[in-house]
N, C-alpha and C positions, 0 to 999 in steps of 0.2 A: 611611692606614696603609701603612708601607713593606712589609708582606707582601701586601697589596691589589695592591701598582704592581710585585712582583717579578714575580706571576701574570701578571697581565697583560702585561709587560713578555715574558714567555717564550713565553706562549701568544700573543702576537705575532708571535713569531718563530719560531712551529712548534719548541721547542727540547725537548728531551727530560730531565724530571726527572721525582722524585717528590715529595712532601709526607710527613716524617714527625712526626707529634707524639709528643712524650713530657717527661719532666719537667725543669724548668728544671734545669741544671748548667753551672756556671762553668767547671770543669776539661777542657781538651782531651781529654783520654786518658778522661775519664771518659763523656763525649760521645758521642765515639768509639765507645766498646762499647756505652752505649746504642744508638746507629745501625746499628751492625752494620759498621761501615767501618773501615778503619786510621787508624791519626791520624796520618799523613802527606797524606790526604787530605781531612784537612779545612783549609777556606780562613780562615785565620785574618787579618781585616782588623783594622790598627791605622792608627788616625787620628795624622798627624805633620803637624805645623806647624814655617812659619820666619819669620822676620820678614826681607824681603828690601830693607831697605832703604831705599829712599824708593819701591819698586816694590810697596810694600807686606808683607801679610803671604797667604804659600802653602801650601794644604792640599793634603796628600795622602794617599790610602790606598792604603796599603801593604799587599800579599796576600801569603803566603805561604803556605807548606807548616805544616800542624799542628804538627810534631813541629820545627820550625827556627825560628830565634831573628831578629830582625831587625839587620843589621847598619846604624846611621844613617848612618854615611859613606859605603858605596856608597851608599846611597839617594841624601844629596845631591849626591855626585859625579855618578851616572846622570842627574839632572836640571842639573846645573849650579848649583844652591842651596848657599846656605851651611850651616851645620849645624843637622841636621832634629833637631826634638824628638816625645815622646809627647804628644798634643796630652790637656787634662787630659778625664775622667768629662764638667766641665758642657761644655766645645767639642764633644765628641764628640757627648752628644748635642742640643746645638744646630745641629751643624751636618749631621748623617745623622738624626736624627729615631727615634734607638735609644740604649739602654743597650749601653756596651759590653759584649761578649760578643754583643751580638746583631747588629752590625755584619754587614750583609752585602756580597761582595767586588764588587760595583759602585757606581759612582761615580752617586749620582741626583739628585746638587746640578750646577750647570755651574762651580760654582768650585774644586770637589773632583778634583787631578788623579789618576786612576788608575792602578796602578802595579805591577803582579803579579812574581814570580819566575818564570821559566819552569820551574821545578822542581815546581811547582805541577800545572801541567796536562801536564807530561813524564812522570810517573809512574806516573800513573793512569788509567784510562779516564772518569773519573767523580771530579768533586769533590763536598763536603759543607761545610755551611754554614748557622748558624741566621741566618731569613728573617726578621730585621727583631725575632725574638721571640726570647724564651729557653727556649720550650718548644716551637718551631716549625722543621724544619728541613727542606732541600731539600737534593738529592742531584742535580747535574746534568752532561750529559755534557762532558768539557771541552771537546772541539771548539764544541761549542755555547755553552759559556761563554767563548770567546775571540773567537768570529764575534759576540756578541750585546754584549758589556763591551767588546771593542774596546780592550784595556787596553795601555799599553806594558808592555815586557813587558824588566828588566832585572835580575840578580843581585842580590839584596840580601839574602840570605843573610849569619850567619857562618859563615865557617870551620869544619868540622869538627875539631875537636881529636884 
């Protein structure tokens, strides 16, 4: 179970969160309030795919900030890929071993590149993030989620209007 390996993964690495349960919701801002957090701090992972080629085909998740939208052309510009798509419900969870929504912001495949906003873990002291489940969430501190995910780390944000 990917909430099995996040534990373990943190309590590894001496990192600092918490576990909170409560009941499954699909909506950021709705989440949010349940957890008691802002929805800029929650880590919203969206699985992108590209077919690169003859180099094959490249996954990424993309981390952002709750409350910001994913721009795909930074995305694939920061990486050098051609243009990133939302990889579909069955990719996602074939290939992170979750329903999206319950994606959590590390990469636990080795072919899944990692890929966070810095606006992310800028803001906050503390991200949030349901742990593999959709009624399961952890709350961890960002230093510690940037020392532990190891993610690059490049705008892909849009724009504020």
């Amino acid at each position: 179970m990917v909430f099995d390996q996040l534990v373990q993964l943190l309590d590894g690495h001496g990192a600092r969160y918490r576990v909170l349960e409560h009941p499954a919701e699909g909506k950021s801002e709705e989440v949010a309030r349940i957890r008691g957090t802002a929805p800029g701090q929650g880590a919203k992972a969206m699985l992108c795919r590209t077919k690169n080629g003859s180099a094959g085909e490249n996954w990424v998740l993309a981390v952002l900030p709750g409350d910001q939208k994913l721009d795909f052309r930074k995305l694939a510009a920061a990486l050098g890929l051609p243009k990133m798509t939302l990889a579909s419900a069955e990719e996602a969870t074939q290939q992170t071993g979750c329903v999206i929504g319950a994606i959590p912001p590390f990469s636990l495949a080795p072919q899944i590149t990692l890929v966070v906003d810095p606006g992310l873990v800028a803001r906050f002291g503390e991200i949030a993030f349901n742990a593999g489940r959709l009624d399961r969430s952890m709350v961890l501190n960002s230093e510690d989620y940037v020392r532990i995910a190891q993610p690059a780390q490049h705008a892909i944000c849009t724009e504020a209007v």
